[in-house]
VEXVO-295383 format. One record per residue (C-alpha): residue in one letter; x, y, z. Coordinates in steps of 0.1 Angstrom, whole numbers, plus 5000, padded with zeros to 4 digits. Each point is the difference from the previous one (the first is absolute). Layout:
N
AXYZ...
END
This chain:
67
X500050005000X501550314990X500250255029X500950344984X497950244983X499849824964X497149825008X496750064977X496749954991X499449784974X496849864982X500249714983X497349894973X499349634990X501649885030X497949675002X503049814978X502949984981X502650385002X496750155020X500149805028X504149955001X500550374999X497549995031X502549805017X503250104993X498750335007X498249965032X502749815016X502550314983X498450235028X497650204973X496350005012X498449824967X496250014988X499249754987X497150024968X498349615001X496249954994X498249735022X502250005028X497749815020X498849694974X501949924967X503950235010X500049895042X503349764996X501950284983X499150265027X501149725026X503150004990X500950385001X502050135025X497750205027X501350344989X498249934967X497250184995X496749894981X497750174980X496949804985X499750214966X497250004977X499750054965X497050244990X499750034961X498650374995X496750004985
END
């Protein structure tokens, strides 16, 4: 964990798989607070949320096509 002041906020979209969710990793556990972009965090993406470091951050996003 880094402990000086290069520590950010990050936001990381597709995180459910594949770069997403290893950037969620290697930067949560880097000392960066990381949101995380997933949809159905609670059904269908719960194993890949398990598996993030605590200092991850979730957010269950939604897609809204614009009528």
């Amino acid at each position: 964990m880094r402990n000086d002041d290069t520590r950010k906020a990050i936001l990381v979209t597709g995180a459910s798989s594949g770069i997403g969710a290893l950037s969620v990793r290697a930067l949560a556990l880097a000392g960066h607070t990381v949101y995380a972009g997933i949809r159905q965090t609670a059904t269908r993406n719960v194993a890949a949320v398990a598996t993030w470091p605590a200092s991850a951050l979730t957010t269950n996003s939604t897609y809204r096509q614009s009528s």
